[in-house]
C-alpha positions as CSV (number, residue, x, y, z in Angstrom):
1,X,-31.8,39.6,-12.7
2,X,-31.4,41.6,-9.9
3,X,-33.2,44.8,-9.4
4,X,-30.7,46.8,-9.6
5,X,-29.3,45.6,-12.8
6,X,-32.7,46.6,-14.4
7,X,-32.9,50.3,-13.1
8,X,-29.9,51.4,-14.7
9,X,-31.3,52.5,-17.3
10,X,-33.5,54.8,-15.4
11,X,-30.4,56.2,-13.5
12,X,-28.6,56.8,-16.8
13,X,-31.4,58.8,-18.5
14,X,-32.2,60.5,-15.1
15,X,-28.4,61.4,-14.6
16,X,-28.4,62.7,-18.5
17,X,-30.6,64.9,-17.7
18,X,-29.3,66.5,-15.3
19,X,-26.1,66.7,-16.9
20,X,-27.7,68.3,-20.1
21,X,-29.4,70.8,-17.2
22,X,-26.1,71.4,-15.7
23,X,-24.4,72.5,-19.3
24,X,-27.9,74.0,-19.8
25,X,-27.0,76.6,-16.7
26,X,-22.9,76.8,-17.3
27,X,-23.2,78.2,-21.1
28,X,-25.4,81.1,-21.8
29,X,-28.1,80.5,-24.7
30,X,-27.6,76.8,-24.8
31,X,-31.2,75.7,-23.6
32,X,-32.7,77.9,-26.0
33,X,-30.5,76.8,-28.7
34,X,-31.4,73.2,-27.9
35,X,-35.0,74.0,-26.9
36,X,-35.2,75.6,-30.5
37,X,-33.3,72.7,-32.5
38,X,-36.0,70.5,-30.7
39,X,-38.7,72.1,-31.9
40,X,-37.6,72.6,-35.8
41,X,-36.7,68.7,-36.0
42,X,-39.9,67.5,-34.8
43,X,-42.1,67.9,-37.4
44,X,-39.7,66.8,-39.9
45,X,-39.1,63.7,-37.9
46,X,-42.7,62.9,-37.4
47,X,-43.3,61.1,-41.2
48,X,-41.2,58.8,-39.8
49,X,-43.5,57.2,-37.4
50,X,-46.0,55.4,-39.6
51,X,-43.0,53.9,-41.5
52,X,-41.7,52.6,-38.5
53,X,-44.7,51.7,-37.4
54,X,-45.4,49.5,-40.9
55,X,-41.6,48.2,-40.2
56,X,-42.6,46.5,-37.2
57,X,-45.6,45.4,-38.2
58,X,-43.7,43.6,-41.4
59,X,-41.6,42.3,-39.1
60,X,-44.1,40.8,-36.9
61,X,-45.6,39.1,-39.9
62,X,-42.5,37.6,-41.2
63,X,-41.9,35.9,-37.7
64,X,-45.6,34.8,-37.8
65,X,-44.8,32.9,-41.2
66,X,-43.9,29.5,-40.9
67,X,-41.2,28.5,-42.7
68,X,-40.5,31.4,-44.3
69,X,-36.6,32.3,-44.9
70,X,-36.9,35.3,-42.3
71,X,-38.1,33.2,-39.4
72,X,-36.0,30.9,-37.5
């Protein structure tokens, strides 16, 4: 894999941003809109972090398990 290939992920969320900074600058009220949005969806979001948290660590065990129907 070349190096390239792997960084474009970088250059996508970099090049979001500045996209979303861009719209930010052209429409009056928009960053404080979205900075506001942000900050009322974050606690209700945050319950959702042990769960996935106990998701992924089901998931590990049923890969663990041999011959179980989950792991291949």
């Amino acid at each position: 894999m070349i190096d390239d290939e792997r960084n474009n992920i970088w250059w996508l969320i970099a090049g979001s941003g500045v996209f979303i900074l861009e719209i930010c600058v052209l429409v009056p009220g928009l960053l404080a809109c979205l900075l506001l949005v942000a900050a009322l969806t974050l606690p209700l979001l945050l319950p959702a972090i042990p769960f996935l948290l106990l998701a992924g660590v089901y998931r590990l065990v049923r890969k663990a398990l041999p011959g179980h129907a989950g792991s291949r």
